[in-house]
C-alpha positions, 0 to 999 in steps of 0.5 A, a space after each residue: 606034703 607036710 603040714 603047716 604046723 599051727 601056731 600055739 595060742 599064746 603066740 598069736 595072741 603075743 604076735 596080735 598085741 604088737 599091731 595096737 601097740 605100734 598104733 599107740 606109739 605111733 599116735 603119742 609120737 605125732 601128738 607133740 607136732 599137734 600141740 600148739 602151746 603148753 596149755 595142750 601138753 599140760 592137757 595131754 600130760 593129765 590124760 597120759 597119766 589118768 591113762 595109765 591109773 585108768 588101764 590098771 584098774 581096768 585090769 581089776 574092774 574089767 577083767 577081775 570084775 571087782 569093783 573100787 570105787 576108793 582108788 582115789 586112796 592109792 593114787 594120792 598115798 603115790 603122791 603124798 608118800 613120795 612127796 614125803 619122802 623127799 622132804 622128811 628123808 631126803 631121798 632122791 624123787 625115783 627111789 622115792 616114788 618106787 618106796 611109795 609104790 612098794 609101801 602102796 603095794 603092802 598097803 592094798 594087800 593088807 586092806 585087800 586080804 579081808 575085803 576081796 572076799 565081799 561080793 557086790 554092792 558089799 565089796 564097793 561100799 569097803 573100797 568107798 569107805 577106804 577112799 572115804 578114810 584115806 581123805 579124811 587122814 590127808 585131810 586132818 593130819 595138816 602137820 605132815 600132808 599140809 591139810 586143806 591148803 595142800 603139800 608142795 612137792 619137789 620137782 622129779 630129778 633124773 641123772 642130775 637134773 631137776 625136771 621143771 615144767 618151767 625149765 628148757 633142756 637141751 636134748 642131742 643139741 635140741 633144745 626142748 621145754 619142760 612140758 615137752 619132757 613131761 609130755 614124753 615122761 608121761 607117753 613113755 609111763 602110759 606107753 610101758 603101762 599098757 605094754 605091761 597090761 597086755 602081757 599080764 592079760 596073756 599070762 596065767 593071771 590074766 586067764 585066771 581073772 577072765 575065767 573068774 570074771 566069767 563065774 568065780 564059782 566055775 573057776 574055783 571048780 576048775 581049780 582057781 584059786 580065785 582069792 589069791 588071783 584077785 588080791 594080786 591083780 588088786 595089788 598090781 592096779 594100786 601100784 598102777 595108780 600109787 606111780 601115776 600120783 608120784 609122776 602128778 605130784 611131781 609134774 604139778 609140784 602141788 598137791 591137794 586132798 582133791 587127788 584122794 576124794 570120791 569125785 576122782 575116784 568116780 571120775 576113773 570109774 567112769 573112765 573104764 566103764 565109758 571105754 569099754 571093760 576089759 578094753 585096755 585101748 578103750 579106757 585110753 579112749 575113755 580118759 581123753 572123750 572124758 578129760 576133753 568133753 568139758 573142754 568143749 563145754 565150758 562156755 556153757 557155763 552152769 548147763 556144763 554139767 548136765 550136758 556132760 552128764 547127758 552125753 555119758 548116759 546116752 553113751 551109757 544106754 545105747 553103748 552098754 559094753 563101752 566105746 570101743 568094744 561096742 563100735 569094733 563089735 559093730 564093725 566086725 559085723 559089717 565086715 563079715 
């Protein structure tokens, strides 16, 4: 009688993937049917989008284990760079938003070559200060980025149509609203960024991050060439968060400096811890109980934020690890 013959890892890992995915899809699928006006798609456009910034730093912070605390720096470049484009050049809103990814791609390599090398709090004081710089550039140069008062930005064209929140189209004979095609924009951008996450985490780069993660020193033994695997994944979280500020600027048709200050930064930071490190679905889950929790606060008017406040450090005490990782740990015993 033969033997079955084992499946390698790589493919049970590729063949486990499928289930979560189908589960996403299926959940912002059954989301517009739960929507009962624009203010909900508006809410539920940000957290797809602060999603998809969420699971690329994820990737950094999670897996790498170097820590930003200025990513707020490559989402607004995403954003003003593409907004710029379009007005100073004159290109169309898709290539501009994939030059603005490209150049926020040089940019992180460039800025990400000399302070990878720092560890600790040396490494989170560098990326502060890159968020801290990239404010004050957007904040001073009000001739090209508007200042304080802000940039207006084009809407975002596809296949010959401007793409407004306030527009209605009309789909195989379905007429639809503008917020309902940002909605399905944003899902497809959140869906495809985690489809790309997941491959990433099953590839050599991803063992190599989980191998340095670990100990950067037993991974250089093993013949890690860490530096080189942490300025990739560095770069690749910037792209995330630069495509994420070009589909913001472009769905809100304004933008200010807030998107580049320390507070947004924080925010996905937060985010990613709240959810759970090297949890890709748990920084979705992290986004939404952190975008929707003032939702539910506002009427406490100025306890709002030392309720939110509160909630994150019990959150925090009890559930060091995150959300997701702490609760399915937890099943898993109760299973076994």
């Amino acid at each position: 009688m033969s033997e079955a013959i084992p499946q390698s890892p790589s493919r049970v890992r590729a063949t486990a993937k499928w289930p979560g995915l189908t589960v996403l899809a299926v959940v912002l699928l059954v989301l517009p049917f739960l929507a009962g006006n624009d203010y909900h798609y508006d809410l539920m456009i940000k957290i797809a989008l602060t999603a998809g910034v969420a699971v690329g730093l994820n990737l950094l912070v999670g897996y790498a284990g170097q820590i930003s605390l200025g990513h707020a720096a490559f989402y607004a470049a995403g954003a003003y760079g593409s907004a710029l484009l379009v007005q100073q050049f004159e290109l169309t809103p898709v290539p501009a938003m994939v030059l603005a990814a490209v150049g926020v791609a040089v940019l992180a390599w460039l800025v990400g070559k000399p302070i990878l090398h720092l560890k600790g709090h040396y490494l989170s004081m560098a990326t502060l200060g890159l968020g801290v710089i990239a404010a004050i550039v957007i904040n001073n140069e009000d001739q090209l980025t508007g200042g304080p008062d802000g940039l207006p930005v084009a809407p975002l064209s596809l296949f010959g149509h401007e793409l407004s929140v306030f527009g209605s189209y009309d789909l195989f004979g379905v007429a639809i609203t503008g917020t309902q095609v940002w909605y399905g924009i944003a899902a497809g951008f959140l869906f495809l960024s985690v489809l790309f996450a997941l491959n990433l985490i099953d590839s050599p780069l991803g063992r190599a991050l989980r191998a340095l993660h670990g100990s950067e020193i037993a991974a250089q033994v093993a013949g890690v060439d860490t530096g080189k695997f942490k300025l990739r994944v560095f770069v690749i979280s910037a792209v995330y968060a630069s495509l994420a500020g070009s589909l913001y600027g472009y769905y809100g048709g304004f933008i200010t400096p807030n998107i580049a200050s320390f507070t947004h930064s924080i925010e996905l930071i937060t985010i990613v811890v709240l959810g759970g490190m090297a949890s890709t679905y748990g920084v979705i889950v992290g986004t939404v109980i952190l975008l929707l929790i003032p939702q539910f606060l506002t009427g406490f008017q100025e306890l709002e934020m030392v309720l939110f406040g509160a909630i994150l450090m019990v959150v925090m005490i009890f559930m060091p690890r995150g959300l997701v990782p702490t609760l399915a740990r937890r099943f898993q015993k109760e299973a076994s």
